[in-house]
Z-matrix of the N, CA and C atoms (Angstrom, degrees):
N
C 1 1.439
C 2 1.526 1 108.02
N 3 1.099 2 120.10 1 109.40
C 4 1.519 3 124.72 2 -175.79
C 5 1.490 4 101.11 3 -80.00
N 6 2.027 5 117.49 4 168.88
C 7 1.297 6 107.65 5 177.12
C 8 1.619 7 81.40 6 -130.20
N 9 1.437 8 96.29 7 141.72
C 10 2.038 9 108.58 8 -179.41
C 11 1.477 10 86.06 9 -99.69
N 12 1.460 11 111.25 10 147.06
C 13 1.584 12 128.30 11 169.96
C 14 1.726 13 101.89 12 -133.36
N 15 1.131 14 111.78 13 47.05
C 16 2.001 15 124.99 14 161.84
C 17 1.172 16 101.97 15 -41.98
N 18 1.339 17 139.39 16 -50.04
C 19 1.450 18 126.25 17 -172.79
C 20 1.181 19 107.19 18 -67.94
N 21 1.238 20 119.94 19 -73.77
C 22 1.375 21 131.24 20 174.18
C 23 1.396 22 119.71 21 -18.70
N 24 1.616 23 127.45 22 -71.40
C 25 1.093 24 145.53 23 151.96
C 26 1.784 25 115.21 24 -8.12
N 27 1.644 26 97.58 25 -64.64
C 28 1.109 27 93.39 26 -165.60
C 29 1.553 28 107.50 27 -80.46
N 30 1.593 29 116.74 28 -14.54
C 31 1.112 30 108.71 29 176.53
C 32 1.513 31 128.07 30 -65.39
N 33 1.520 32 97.96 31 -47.52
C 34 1.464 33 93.88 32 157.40
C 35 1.832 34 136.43 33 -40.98
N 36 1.240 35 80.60 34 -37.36
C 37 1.851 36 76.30 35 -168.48
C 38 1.470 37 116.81 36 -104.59
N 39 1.516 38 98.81 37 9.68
C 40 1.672 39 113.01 38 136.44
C 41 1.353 40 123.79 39 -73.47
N 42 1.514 41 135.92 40 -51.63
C 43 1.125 42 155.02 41 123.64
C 44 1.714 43 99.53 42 7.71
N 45 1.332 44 108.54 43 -75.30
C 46 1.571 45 105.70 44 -162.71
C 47 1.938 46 116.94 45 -84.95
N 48 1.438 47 86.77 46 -20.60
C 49 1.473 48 86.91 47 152.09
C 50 1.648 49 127.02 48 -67.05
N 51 1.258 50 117.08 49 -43.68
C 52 1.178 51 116.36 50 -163.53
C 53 1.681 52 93.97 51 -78.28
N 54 0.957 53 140.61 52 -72.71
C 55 1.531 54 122.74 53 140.92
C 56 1.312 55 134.00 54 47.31
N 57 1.701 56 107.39 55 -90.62
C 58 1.297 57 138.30 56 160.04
C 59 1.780 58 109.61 57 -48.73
N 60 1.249 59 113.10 58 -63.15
C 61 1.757 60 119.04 59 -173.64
C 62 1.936 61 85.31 60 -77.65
N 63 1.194 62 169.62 61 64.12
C 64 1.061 63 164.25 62 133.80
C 65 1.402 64 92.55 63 -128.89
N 66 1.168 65 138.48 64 -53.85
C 67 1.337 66 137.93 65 165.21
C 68 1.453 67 111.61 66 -20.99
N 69 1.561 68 107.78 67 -62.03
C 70 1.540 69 124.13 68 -160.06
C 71 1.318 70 108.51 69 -81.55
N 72 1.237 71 118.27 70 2.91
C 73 1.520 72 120.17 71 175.19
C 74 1.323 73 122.69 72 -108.95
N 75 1.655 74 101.20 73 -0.22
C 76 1.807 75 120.65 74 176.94
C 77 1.643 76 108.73 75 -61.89
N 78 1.012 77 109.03 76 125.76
C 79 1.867 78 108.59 77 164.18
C 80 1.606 79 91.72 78 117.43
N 81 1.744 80 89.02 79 -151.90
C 82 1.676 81 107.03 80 175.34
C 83 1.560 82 123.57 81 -66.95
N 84 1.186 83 122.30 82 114.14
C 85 1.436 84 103.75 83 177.88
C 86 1.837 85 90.35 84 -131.13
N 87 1.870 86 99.38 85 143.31
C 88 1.462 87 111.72 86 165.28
C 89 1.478 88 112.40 87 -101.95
N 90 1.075 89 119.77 88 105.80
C 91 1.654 90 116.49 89 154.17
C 92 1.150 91 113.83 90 -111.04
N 93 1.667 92 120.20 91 162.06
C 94 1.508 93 131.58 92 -149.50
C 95 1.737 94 79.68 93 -104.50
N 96 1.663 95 92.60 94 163.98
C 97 1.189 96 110.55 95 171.72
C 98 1.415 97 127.94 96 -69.05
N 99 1.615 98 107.43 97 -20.35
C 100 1.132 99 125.73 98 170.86
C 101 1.493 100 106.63 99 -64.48
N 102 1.133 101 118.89 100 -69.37
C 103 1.479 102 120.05 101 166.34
C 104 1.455 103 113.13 102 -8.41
N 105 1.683 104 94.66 103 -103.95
C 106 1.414 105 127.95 104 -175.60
C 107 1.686 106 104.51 105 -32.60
N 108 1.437 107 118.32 106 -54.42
C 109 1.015 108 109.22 107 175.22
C 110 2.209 109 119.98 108 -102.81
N 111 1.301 110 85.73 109 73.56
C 112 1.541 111 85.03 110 -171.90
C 113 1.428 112 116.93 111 -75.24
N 114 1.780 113 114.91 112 170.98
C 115 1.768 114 86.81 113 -175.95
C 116 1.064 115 118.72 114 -74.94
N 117 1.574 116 145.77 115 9.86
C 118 1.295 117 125.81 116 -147.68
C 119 1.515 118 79.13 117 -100.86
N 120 1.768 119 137.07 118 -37.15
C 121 1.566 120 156.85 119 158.54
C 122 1.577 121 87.90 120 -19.63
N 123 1.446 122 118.67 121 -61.98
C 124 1.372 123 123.77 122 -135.52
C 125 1.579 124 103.90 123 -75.09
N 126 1.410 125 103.93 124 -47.14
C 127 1.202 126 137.30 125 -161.94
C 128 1.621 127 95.09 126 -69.60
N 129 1.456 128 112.44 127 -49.64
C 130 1.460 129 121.76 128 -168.27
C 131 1.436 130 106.09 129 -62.25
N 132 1.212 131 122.48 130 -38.46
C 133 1.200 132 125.87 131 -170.58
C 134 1.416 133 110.96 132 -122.50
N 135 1.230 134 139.12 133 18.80
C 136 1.866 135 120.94 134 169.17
C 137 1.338 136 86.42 135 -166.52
N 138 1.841 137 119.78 136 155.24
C 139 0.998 138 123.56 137 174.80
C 140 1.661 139 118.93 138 -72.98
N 141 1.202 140 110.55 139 43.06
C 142 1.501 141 122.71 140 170.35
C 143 1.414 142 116.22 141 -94.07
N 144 1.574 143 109.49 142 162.65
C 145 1.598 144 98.09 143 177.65
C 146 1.993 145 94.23 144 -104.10
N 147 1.289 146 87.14 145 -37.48
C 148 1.379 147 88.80 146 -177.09
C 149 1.627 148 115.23 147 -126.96
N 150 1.602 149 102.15 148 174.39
C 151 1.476 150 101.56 149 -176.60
C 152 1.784 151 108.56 150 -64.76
N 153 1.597 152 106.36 151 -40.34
C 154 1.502 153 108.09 152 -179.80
C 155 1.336 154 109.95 153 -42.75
N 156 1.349 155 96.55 154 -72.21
C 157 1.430 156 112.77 155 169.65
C 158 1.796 157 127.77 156 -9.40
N 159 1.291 158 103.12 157 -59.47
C 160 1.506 159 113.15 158 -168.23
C 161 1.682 160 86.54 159 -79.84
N 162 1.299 161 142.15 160 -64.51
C 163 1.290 162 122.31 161 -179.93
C 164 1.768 163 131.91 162 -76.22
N 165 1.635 164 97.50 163 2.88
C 166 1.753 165 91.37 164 157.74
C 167 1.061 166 119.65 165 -102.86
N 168 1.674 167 110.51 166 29.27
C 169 1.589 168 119.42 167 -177.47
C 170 1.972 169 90.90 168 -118.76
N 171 1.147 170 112.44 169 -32.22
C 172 1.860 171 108.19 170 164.39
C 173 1.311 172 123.23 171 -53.98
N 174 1.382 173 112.49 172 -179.65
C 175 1.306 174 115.28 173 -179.08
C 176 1.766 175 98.30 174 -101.16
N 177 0.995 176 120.88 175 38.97
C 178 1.726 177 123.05 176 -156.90
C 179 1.572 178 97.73 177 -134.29
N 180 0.890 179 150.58 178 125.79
C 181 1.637 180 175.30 179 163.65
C 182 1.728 181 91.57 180 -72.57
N 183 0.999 182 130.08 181 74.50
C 184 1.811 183 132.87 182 167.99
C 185 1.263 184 109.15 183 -102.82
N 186 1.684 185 114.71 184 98.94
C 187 1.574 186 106.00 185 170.81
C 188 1.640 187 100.02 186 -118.11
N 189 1.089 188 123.92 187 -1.62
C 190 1.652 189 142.54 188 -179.77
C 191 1.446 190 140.05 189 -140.78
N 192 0.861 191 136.96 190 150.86
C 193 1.207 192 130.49 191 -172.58
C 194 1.709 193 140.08 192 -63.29
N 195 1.428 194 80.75 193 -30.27
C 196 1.793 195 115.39 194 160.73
C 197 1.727 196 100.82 195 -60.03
N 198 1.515 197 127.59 196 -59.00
C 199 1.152 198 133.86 197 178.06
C 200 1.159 199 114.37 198 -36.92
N 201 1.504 200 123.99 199 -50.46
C 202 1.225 201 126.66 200 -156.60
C 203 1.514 202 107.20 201 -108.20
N 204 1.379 203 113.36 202 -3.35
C 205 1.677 204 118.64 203 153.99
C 206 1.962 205 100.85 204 -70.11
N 207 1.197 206 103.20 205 -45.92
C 208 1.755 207 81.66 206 -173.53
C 209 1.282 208 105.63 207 -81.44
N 210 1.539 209 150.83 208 33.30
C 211 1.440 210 123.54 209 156.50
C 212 1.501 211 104.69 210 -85.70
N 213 1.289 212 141.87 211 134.86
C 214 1.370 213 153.19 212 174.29
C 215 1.655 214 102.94 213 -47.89
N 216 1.672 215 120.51 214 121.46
C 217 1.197 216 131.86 215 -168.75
C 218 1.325 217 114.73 216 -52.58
N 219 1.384 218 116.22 217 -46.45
C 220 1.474 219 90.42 218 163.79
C 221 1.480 220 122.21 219 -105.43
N 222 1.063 221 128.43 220 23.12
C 223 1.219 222 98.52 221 134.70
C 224 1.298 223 153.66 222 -89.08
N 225 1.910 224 105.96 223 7.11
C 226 1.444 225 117.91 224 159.29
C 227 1.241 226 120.59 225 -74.24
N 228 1.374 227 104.86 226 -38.18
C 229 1.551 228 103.83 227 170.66
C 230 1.300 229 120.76 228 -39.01
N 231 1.833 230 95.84 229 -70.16
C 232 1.643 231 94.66 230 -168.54
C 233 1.935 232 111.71 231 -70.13
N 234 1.395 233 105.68 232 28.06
C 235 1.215 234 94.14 233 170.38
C 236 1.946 235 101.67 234 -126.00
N 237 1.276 236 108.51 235 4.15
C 238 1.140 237 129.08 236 165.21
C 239 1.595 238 116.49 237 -82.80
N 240 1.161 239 98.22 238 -52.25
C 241 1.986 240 113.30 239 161.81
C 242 1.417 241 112.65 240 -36.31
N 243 1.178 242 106.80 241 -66.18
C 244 1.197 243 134.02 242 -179.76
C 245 1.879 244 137.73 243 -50.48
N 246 1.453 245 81.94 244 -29.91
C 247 1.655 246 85.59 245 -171.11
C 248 1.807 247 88.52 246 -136.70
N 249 1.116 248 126.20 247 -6.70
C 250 1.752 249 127.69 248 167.80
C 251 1.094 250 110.69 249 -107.37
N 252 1.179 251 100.23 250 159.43
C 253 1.629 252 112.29 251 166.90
C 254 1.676 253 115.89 252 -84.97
N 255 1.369 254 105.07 253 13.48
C 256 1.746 255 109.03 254 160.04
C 257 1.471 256 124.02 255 -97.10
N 258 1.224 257 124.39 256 -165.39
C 259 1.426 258 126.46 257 -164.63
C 260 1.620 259 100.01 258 -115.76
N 261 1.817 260 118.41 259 -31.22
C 262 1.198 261 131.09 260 -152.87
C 263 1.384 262 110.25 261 -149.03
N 264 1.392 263 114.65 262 157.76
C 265 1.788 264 98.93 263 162.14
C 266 1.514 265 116.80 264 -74.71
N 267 1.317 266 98.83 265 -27.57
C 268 1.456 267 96.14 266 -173.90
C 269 1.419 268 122.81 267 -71.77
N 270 1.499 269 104.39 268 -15.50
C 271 1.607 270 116.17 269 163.40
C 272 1.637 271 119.79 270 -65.71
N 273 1.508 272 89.54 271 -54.92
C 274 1.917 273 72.67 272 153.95
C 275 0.969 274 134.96 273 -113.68
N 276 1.195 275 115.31 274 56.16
C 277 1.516 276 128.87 275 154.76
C 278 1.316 277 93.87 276 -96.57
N 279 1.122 278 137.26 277 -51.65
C 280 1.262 279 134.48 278 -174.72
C 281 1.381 280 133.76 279 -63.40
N 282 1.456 281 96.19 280 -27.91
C 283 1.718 282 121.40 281 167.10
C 284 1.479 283 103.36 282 -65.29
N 285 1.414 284 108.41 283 -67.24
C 286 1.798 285 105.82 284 176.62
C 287 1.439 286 115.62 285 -57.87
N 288 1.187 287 137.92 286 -24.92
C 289 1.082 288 126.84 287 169.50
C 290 1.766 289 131.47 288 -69.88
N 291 1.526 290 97.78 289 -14.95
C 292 1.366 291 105.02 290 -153.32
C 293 1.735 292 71.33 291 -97.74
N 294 1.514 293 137.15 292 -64.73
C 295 1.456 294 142.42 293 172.39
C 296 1.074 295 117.84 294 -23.78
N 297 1.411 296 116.49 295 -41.84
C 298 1.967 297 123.02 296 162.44
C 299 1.312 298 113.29 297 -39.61
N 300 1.710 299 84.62 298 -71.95
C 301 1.954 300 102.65 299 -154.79
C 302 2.317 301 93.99 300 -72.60
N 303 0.819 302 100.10 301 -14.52
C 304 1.830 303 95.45 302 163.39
C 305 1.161 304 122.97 303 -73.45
N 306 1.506 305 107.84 304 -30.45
C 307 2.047 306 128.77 305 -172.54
C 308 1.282 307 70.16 306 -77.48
N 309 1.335 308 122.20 307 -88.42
C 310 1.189 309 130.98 308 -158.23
C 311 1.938 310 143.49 309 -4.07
N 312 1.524 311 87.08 310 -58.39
C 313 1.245 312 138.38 311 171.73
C 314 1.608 313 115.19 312 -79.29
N 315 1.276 314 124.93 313 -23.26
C 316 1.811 315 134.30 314 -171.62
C 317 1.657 316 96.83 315 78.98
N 318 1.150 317 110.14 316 26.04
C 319 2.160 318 85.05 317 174.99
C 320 1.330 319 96.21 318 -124.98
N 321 1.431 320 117.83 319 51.04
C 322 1.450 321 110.30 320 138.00
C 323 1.582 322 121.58 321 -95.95
């Protein structure tokens, strides 16, 4: 009488998958803002549909990344406060980043 362990099995090598794709996300990685901040991100969290969107509704001209290094830190924030459901940009930067590397990985 043999004993099958199918759950088990497969749990593991879910386990070692997720693993492998967390592996591959170690070091430098570039993703676009489009990415990181995609609309379903946008949508989830601010009454925006899109990322354009939420900054062609500012007083801020953001078509690049350079752009959005020169708005003064807090005053993105408090315009991040303001129109997100975060406190900071850097809060969601951190939110989208952490939502990536979960997509990323299969544990969304």
């Amino acid at each position: 009488m043999g004993f099958k362990m199918e759950g088990i099995d497969d749990f593991n090598k879910d386990i070692h998958n997720i693993v492998n794709k967390a592996e591959e996300l170690e070091g430098e990685n570039e993703v676009s803002f489009e990415v990181l901040f995609n609309d379903n991100f946008i949508q989830k969290y601010t009454s925006f549909k899109t990322l354009g969107e939420m900054f062609d509704k500012s007083q801020y001209k953001v078509e690049s990344a350079e752009d959005l290094d020169k708005i003064p830190e807090e005053e993105l924030d408090a315009y991040v406060n303001k129109n997100t459901e975060f406190e900071s940009w850097a809060e969601m930067m951190e939110t989208a980043i952490g939502e990536y590397c979960a997509d990323k990985i299969g544990l969304d």
